[in-house]
DOVO-364914 format. One record per residue (C-alpha): x, y, z; residue number from 1. Coordinates in steps of 0.05 Angstrom, whole numbers, plus 32768, in hexadecimal, padded with zeros to 4 digits. Layout:
% DOVO-364914
+------+------+------+-----+
|   xx |   yy |   zz |   n |
+------+------+------+-----+
|    X |    Y |    Z | NUM |
...
+------+------+------+-----+
END
This chain:
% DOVO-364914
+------+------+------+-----+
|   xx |   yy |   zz |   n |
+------+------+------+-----+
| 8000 | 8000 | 8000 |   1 |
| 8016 | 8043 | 7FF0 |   2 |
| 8024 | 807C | 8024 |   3 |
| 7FEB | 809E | 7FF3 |   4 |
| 7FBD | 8067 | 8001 |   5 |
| 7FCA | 805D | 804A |   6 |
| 7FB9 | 80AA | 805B |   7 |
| 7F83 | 80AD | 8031 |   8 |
| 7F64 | 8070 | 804F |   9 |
| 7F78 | 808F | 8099 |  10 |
| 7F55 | 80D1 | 8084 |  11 |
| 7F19 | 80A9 | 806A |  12 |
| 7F13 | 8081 | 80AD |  13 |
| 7F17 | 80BD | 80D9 |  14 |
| 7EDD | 80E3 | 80B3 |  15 |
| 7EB4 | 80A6 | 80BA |  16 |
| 7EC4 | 8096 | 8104 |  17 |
| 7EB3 | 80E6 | 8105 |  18 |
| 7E69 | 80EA | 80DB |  19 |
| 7E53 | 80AC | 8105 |  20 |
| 7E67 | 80C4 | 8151 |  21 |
| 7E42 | 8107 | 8131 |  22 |
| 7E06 | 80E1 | 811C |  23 |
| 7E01 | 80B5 | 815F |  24 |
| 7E09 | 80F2 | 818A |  25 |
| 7DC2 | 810F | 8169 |  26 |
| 7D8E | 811B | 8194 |  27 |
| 7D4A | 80F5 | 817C |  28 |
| 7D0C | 80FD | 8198 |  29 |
| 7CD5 | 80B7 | 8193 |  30 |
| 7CAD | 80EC | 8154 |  31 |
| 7CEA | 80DA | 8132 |  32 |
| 7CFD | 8124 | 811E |  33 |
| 7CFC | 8170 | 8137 |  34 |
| 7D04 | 8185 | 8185 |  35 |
| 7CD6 | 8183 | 81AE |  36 |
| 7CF0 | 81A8 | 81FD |  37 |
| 7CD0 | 818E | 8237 |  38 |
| 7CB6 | 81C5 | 8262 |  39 |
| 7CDD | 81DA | 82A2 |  40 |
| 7CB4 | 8203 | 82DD |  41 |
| 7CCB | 8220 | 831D |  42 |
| 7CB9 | 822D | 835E |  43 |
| 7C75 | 8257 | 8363 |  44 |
| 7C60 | 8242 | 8314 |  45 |
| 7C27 | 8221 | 8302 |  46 |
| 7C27 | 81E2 | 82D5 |  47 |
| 7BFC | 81D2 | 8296 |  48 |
| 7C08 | 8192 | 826F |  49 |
| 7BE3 | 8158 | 824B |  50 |
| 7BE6 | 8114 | 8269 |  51 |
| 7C22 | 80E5 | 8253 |  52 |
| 7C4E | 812F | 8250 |  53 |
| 7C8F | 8134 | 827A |  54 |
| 7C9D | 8175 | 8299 |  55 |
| 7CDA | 8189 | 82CB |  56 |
| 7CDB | 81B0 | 830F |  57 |
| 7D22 | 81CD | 8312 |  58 |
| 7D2C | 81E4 | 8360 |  59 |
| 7D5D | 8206 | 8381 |  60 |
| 7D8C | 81CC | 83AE |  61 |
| 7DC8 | 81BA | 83CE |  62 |
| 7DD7 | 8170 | 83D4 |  63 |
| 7E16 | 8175 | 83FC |  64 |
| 7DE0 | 8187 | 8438 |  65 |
| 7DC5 | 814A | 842E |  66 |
| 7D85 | 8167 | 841A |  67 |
| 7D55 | 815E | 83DB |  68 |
| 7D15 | 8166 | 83BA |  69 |
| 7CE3 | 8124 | 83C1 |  70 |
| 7CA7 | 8130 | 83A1 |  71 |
| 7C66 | 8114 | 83C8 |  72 |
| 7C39 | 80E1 | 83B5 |  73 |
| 7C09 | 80F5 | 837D |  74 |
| 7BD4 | 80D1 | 8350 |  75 |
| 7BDC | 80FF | 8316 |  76 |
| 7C27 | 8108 | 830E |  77 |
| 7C5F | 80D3 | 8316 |  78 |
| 7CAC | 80E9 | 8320 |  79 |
| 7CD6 | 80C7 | 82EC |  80 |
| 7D1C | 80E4 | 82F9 |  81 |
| 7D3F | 8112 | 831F |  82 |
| 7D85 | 8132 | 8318 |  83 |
| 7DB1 | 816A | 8336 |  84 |
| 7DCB | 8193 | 8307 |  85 |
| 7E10 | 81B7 | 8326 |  86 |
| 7E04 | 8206 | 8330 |  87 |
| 7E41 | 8238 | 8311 |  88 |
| 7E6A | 8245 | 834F |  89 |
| 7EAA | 821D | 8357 |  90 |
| 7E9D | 821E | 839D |  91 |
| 7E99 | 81D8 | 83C8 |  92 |
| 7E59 | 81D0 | 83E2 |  93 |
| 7E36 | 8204 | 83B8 |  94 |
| 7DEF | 81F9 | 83A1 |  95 |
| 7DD1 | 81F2 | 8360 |  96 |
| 7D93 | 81D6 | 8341 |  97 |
| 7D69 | 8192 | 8347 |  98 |
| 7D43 | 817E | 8308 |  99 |
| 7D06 | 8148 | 831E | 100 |
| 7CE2 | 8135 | 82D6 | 101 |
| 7CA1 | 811F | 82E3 | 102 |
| 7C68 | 80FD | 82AB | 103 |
| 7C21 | 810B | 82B5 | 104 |
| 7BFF | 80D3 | 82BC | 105 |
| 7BB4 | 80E2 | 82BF | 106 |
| 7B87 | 811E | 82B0 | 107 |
| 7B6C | 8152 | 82E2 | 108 |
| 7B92 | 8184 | 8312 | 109 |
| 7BB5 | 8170 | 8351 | 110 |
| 7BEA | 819B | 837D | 111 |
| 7C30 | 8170 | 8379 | 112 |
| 7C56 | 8184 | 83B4 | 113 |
| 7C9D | 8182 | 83BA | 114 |
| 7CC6 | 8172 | 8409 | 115 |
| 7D0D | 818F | 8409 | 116 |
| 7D27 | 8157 | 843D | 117 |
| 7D5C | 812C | 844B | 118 |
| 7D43 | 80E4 | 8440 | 119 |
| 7D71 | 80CC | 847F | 120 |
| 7D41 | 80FC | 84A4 | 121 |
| 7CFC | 80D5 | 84A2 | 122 |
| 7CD9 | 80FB | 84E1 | 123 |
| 7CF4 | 813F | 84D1 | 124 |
| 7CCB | 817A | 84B0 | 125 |
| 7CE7 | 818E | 846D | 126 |
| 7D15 | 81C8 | 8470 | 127 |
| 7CEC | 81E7 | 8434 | 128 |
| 7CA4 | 81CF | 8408 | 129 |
| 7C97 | 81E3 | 83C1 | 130 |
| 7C48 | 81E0 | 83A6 | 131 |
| 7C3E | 81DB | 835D | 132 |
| 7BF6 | 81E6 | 833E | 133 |
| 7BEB | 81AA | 8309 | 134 |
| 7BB3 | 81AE | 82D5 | 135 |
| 7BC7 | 816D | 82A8 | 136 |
| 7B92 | 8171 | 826B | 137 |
+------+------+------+-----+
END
């Protein structure tokens, strides 16, 4: 094989190995095309969705406290996920934001409420509640 060959055969490799990690890294969505954002509401919003729609609750937390959000039982709404999402300082122990998405699950309106506890803590109060208005259509 030729020196010719051999590079262009490298080259060729690389910009393969390149279009398919581009292609695998895509985002998709289950309608197969387009972008569709799932809704994020804070603290004193209300909440409007259709039933089977995912929305988020981002909240203000610290897990280094050993504190976070637990969302209450509720007919209407299940919790799917949560996840703490790092805030900007560089500082140990700083805050930053939980992320709980939740699916609604049947139609009607309900109050989801949200305990700021630590789950170690079992007969304590919550150091803070959140109340969210949910009309699910």
């Amino acid at each position: 094989m030729t020196t010719k060959r051999l590079i262009a055969w490298v080259v060729a490799v690389v910009l393969a190995a390149g279009l398919f990690v581009a292609f695998a890294t895509q985002p998709w969505d289950s309608s197969g095309g387009g972008s569709s954002s799932t809704p994020v509401y804070t603290a004193g919003q209300a909440i409007s969705v259709d039933k089977g729609d995912t929305f988020v609750i981002a909240l203000d937390a610290n897990p280094t406290t050993g504190y976070q959000w637990q969302a209450e039982d509720n007919a209407k709404v299940e919790q799917v996920k949560s996840k703490y999402v790092a805030g900007d300082s560089n500082l140990m122990g700083a805050g930053g934001t939980q992320m709980i998405t939740f699916e609604a699950t049947n139609r009607g309106s309900t109050t989801l409420k949200l305990d700021y506890a630590r789950s170690f803590e079992s007969n304590s109060k919550p150091a803070q509640t959140e109340s969210f208005s949910v009309r699910i259509g």
